[in-house]
C-alpha positions as CSV (number, residue, x, y, z in Angstrom):
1,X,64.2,-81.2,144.9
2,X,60.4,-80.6,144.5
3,X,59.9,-80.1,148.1
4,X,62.6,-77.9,148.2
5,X,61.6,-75.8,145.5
6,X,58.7,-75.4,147.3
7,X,59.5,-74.6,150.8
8,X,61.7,-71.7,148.6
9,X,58.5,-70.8,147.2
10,X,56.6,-70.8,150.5
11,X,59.5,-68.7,152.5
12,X,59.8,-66.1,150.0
13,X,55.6,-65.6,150.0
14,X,56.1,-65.2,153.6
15,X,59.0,-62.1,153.2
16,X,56.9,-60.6,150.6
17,X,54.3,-60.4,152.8
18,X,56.4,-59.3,155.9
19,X,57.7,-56.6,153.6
20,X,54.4,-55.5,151.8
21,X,53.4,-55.0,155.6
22,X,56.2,-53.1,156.8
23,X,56.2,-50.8,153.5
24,X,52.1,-50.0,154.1
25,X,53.3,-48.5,157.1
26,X,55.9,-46.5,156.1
27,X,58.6,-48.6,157.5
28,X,60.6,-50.5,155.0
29,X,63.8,-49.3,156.4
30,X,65.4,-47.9,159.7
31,X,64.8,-44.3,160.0
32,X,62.5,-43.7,157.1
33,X,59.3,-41.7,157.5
34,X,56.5,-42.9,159.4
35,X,54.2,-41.2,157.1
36,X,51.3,-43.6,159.1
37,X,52.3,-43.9,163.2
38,X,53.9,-46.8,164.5
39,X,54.1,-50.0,163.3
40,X,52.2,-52.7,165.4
41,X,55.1,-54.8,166.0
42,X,56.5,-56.7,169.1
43,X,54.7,-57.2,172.5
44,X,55.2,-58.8,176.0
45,X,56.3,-61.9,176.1
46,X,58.0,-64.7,179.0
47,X,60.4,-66.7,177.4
48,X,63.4,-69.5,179.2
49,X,67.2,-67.7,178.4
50,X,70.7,-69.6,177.7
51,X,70.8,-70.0,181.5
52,X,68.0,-71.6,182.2
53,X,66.7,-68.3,183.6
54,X,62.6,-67.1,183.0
55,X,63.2,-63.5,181.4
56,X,60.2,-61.2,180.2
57,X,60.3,-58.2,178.0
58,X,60.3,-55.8,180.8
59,X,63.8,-57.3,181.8
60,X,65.1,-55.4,179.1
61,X,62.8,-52.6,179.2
62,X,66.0,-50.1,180.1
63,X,67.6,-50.9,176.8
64,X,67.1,-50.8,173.1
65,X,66.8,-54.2,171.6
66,X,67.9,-56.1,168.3
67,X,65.3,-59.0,168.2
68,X,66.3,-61.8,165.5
69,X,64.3,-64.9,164.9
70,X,66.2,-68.3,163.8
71,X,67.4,-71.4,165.2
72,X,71.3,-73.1,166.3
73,X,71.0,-75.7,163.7
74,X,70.7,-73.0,160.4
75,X,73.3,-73.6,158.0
76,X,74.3,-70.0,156.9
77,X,72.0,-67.0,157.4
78,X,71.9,-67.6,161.3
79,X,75.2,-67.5,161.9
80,X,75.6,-64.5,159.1
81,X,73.5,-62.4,160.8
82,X,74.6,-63.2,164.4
83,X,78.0,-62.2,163.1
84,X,76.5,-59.5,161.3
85,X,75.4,-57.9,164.4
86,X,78.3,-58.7,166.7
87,X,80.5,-56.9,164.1
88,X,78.2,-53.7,164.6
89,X,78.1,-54.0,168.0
90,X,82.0,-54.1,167.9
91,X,81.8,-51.1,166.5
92,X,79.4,-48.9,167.8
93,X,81.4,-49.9,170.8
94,X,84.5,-48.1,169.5
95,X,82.6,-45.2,168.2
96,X,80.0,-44.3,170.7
97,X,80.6,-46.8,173.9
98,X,77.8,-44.9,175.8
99,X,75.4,-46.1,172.7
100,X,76.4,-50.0,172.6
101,X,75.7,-50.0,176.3
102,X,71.9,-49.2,175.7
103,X,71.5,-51.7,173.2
104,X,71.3,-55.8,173.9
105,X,70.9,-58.1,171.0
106,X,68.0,-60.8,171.6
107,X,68.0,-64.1,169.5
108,X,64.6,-66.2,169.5
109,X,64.6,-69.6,168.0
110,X,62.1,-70.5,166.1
111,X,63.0,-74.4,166.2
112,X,62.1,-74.8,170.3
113,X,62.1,-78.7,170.0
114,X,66.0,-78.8,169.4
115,X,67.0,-75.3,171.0
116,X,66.9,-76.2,174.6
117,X,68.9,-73.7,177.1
118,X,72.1,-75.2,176.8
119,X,71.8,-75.7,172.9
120,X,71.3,-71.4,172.6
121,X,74.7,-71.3,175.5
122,X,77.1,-73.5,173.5
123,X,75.6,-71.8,170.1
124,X,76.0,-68.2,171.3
125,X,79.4,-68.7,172.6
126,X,80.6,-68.5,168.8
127,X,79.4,-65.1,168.8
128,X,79.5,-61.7,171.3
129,X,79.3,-61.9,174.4
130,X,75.8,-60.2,175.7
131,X,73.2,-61.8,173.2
132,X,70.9,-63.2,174.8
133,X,69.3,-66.3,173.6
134,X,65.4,-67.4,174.4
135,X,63.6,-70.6,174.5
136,X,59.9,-71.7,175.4
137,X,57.2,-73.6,174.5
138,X,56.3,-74.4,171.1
139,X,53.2,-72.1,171.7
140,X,55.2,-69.6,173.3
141,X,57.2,-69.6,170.4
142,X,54.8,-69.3,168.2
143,X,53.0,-66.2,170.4
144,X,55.7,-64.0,170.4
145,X,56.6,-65.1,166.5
146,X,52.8,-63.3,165.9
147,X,53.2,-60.1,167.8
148,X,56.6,-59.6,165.7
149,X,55.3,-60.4,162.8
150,X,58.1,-63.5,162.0
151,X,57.3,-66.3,160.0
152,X,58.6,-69.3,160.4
153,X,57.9,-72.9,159.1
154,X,59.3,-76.7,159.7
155,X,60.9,-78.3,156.6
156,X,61.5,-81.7,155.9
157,X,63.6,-82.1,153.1
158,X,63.7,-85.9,151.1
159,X,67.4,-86.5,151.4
160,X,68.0,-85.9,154.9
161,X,66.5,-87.0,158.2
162,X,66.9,-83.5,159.6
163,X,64.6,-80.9,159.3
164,X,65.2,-77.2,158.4
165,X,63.1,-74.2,159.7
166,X,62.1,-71.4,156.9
167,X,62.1,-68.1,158.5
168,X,62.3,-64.5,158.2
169,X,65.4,-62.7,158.7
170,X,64.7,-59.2,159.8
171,X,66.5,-57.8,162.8
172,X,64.0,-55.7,164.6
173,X,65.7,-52.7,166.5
174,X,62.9,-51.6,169.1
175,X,63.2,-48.8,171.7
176,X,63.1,-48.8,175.7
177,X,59.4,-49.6,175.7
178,X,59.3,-51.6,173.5
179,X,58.2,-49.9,170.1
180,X,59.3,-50.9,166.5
181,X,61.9,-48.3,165.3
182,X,62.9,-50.3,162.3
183,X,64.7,-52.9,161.0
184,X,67.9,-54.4,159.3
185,X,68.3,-57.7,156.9
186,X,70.8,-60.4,157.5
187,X,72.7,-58.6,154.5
188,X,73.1,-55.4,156.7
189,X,76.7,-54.8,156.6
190,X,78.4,-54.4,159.8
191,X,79.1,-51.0,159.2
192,X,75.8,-49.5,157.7
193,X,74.6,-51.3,161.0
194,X,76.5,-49.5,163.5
195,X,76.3,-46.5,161.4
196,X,72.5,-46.5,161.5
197,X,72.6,-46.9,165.1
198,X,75.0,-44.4,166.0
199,X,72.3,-42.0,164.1
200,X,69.5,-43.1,165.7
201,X,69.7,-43.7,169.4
202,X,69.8,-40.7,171.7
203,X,72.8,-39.7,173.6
């Protein structure tokens, strides 16, 4: 229970500092003003996908993205969020088709040990069809966790003999090349999702 108290600890100290950078900048929340220029968030990276396939971010550089950070084996805010999205996606697809076309979710684990290709293809197929899933190196991981500003962290908790990963949760919507626009929490609702969306990208 103590360890688990403090990993709590640890994980929330790493949101509050995500969000005390985020809100320096102006940026707390998807379309609010950017009273101090961009935020310096995201940046190239070369990562494995659910197939097995080396994709970089210029493979998706005629799209906006939806980059969210966690791992197959989370027990609830994971799959909330994945859902989360999917629902908006669903969404935007009825309302504005032309929109959801331009926009392709990206999920990153943070837990590359366990979240080999295949793991990310059976884990994804619970979900929309169209996320893509990546995979690396534990360094590549950790690389591309930096330039988005994610945190993540291995815990070990007494009464089980498999670990947990703390992590942020923020879904990072960024544009065509690759710029920080904003982001959403995995207790978005669908709707305010799609809605925000629908609002912001062009077309």
């Amino acid at each position: 229970m103590q360890l688990f108290l403090k990993s709590l600890l640890i994980f929330a100290g790493g949101l509050v500092v995500l969000a005390a950078g985020l809100y320096g900048y102006g940026l707390l929340y998807p379309g609010s003003e950017r009273s101090a220029g961009v935020a310096d968030i995201g940046g190239p990276f070369v990562l494995i996908d659910q197939n097995g396939q080396r994709r970089s971010d210029l493979d998706f550089a005629d799209r906006y993205k939806l980059v969210f950070f966690g791992y197959t084996y989370c027990p609830d805010v994971c799959p909330t969020t994945l859902l989360n999205v999917s629902e908006a996606l669903d969404i935007l697809q009825r309302e504005a088709p032309a929109k959801a076309a331009e926009v392709v979710p990206i999920f990153i684990t943070v837990d590359p040990e366990r979240d080999t290709p295949a793991a990310l293809a059976s884990y994804l197929e619970n979900f929309r069809p169209g996320i893509v899933g990546l995979t690396g190196s534990p360094a590549e991981i950790a690389d591309v966790a930096r330039e988005y500003r994610a945190y993540f962290r291995k815990v070990q908790p007494e009464e089980s003999s498999e670990y947990l990963m703390d992590h942020s949760t923020f879904i990072y919507l960024m544009d065509k090349r690759g710029r920080y626009l904003g982001h959403f929490t995995h207790q978005t609702p669908p709707a305010e999702m799609a809605a925000s969306l629908k609002e912001q990208l062009p077309g």
